[in-house]
Phi, psi and omega in degrees: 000358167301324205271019144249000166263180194215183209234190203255130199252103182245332196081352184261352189116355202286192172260165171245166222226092175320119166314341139359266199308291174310311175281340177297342178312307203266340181287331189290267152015286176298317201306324213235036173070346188245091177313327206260151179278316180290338155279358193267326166310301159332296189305332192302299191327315182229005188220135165291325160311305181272358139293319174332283167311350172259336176075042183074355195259182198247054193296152175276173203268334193283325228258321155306327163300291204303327164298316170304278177345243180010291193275356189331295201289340173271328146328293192290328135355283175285347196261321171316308186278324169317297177319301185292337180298302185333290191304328179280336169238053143063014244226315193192124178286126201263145187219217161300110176245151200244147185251161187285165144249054175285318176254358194240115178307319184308344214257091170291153195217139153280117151340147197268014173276313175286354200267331169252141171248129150015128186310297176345317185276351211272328152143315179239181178209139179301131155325121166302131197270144182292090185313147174249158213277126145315143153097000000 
């Protein structure tokens, strides 16, 4: 299913990356929590499974955007079939997944004002404390 990713055409001189390589990076990557391209670059760095999967090498957080960017619709694709391979040999139970609504207008969010309320709001206020007798 490789042969629809395509390598990073940046033009500056940089080393490329087998597509391989990336996608298994990223694929590893999401699975294990780390979303962000400077984290995944961080991980070539510090986590040993993902040196490994990189074969020691480093890729940068730009030339990791770009492979995602480039490759989405075959990524998201490949991310997929993993899951179902998972489930089909029983490796992880798949239940609901949930999206950020961070961006999607439909979804209304309470301000973080509403979620703690104000001393004013909370309704008592603590007893004054008792002093105690000395000596």
């Amino acid at each position: 299913p490789t042969e629809h990713f395509g390598v990073n055409h940046r033009g500056t001189g940089s080393e490329q990356y087998p597509p391989t390589m990336m996608l298994a990076l990223l694929i590893y990557c999401y699975v294990t929590g780390r979303f962000g391209s400077r984290a995944i670059e961080a991980a070539t760095h510090s986590d040993v499974a993902v040196r490994y999967l990189c074969a020691n090498h480093h890729p940068d957080h730009a030339s990791i955007c770009a492979f995602r960017a480039a490759n989405k619709a075959a990524f998201d694709a490949a991310f997929v079939s993993v899951l179902e391979l998972a489930q089909h040999l029983k490796l992880t139970k798949l239940g609901t997944v949930s999206v950020d609504g961070k961006n999607r207008p439909d979804i209304k969010r309470s301000p973080s004002c509403c979620r703690s309320p104000s001393r004013p709001r909370r309704g008592r206020r603590r007893a004054p404390r008792k002093k105690w007798p000395t000596g």
